[in-house]
C-alpha positions in Angstrom: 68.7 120.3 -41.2 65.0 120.2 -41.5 62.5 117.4 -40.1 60.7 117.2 -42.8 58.4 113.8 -43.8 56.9 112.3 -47.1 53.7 114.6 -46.5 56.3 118.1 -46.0 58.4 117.0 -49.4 54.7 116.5 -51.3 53.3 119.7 -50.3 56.4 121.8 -51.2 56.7 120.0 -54.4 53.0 120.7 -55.2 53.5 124.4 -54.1 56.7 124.9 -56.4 54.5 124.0 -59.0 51.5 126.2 -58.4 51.9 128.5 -55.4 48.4 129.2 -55.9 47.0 125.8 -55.6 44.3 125.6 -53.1 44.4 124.3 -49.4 42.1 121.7 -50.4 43.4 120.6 -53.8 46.7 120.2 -51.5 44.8 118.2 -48.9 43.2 115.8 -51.6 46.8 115.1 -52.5 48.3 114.3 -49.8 45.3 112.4 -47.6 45.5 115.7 -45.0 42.3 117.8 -44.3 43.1 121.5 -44.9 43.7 122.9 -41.5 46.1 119.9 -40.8 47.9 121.0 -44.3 47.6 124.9 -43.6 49.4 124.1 -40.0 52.2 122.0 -42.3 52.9 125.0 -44.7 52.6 127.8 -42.1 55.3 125.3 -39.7 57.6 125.0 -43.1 57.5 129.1 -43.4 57.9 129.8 -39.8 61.1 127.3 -40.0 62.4 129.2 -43.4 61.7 125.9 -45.6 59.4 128.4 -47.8 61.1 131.3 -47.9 58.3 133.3 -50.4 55.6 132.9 -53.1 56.5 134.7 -56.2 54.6 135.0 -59.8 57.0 134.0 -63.2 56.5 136.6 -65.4 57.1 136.8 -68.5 59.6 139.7 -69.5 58.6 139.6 -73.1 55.3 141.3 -71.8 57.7 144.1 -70.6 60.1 144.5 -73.6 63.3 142.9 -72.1 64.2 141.5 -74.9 68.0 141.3 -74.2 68.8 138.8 -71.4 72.9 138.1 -70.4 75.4 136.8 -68.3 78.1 138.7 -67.1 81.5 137.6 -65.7 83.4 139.7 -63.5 87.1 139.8 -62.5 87.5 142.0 -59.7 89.7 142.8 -56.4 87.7 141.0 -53.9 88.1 144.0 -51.2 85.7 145.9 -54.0 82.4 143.0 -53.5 81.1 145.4 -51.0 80.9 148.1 -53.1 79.9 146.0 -56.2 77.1 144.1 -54.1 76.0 147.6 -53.5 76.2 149.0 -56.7 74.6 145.8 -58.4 71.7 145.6 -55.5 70.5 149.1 -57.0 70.5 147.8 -60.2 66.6 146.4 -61.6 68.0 144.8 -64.1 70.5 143.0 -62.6 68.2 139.4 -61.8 71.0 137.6 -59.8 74.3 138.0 -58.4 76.5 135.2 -57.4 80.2 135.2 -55.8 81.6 131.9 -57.8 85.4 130.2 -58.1 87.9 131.1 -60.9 89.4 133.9 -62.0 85.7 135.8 -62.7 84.6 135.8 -59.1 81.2 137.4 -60.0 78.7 136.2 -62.1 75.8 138.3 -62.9 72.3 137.2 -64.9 70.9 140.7 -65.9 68.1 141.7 -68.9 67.3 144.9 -70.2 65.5 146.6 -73.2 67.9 146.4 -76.0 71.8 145.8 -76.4 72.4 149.8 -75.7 70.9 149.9 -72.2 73.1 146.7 -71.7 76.2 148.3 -73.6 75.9 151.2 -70.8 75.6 148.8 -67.6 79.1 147.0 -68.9 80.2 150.4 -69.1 79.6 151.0 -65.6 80.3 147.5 -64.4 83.8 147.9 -65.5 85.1 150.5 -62.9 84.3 147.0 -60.5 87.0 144.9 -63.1 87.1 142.9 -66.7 84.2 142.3 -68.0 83.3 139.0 -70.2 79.5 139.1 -71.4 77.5 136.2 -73.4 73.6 137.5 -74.2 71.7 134.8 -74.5 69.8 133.7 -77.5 67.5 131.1 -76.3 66.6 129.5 -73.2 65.7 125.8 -73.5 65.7 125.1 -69.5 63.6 128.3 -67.4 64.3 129.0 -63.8 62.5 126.2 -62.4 62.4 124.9 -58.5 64.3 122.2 -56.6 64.1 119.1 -57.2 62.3 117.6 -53.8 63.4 114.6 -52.9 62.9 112.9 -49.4 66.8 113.0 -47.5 
């Protein structure tokens, strides 16, 4: 694992929050002066702790208006080929490998239920297909809970 200590779990926890959040608003926080914080952070991205900094927006703002979840039973000696296929895919927002008889689960958005219509379409040369589009989302992508282990 990770040696991490209080000071580490504060300052990712503050950065999940607001990647943006200044070296000294960090420092305040955590009773560091800012180069002894910058070292912390640029020790927890050299050791692959922070992985990237990315910026939520908001896909209204780009008219993806339908957002699913796809299920897909498939041969497994075709995941190469899928995990290909699926990589080349924009709209295709995640792709996990998962137990039970649909081995791949997919979160995907797109423009309207046409555009999405046409990916199933092309999905199903991979296997069945079993789509729910969402209607609301009470719960967004959010980070990890940081906890000291």
């Amino acid at each position: 694992m990770y040696d991490l200590d209080g000071v580490d779990y504060k300052i990712l926890d503050l950065l999940q929050k607001n990647a943006r959040m200044s070296l000294k608003d960090i420092a305040n926080e955590v009773f560091l002066t800012s180069p002894a914080v910058s070292a912390r952070i640029e020790k927890l991205e050299r050791n692959g702790v922070i992985e990237g900094y990315h910026a939520q927006i908001c896909r209204d703002a780009f008219l993806y208006q339908i957002k699913a979840f796809i299920h897909l039973k498939m041969d497994p000696v075709m995941k190469s080929e899928l995990y290909d296929y699926v990589r080349s895919v924009k709209n295709v927002i995640q792709c996990d490998c998962v137990t039970g008889d649909y081995v791949i689960f997919l979160e995907v958005i797109f423009h309207n239920t046409e555009e999405l219509d046409h990916f199933i379409d092309d999905l199903q040369r991979y296997g069945e297909t079993k789509t729910q589009i969402v209607f609301s989302t009470s719960v967004e992508h959010r980070g990890l809970p940081i906890e000291e282990v």
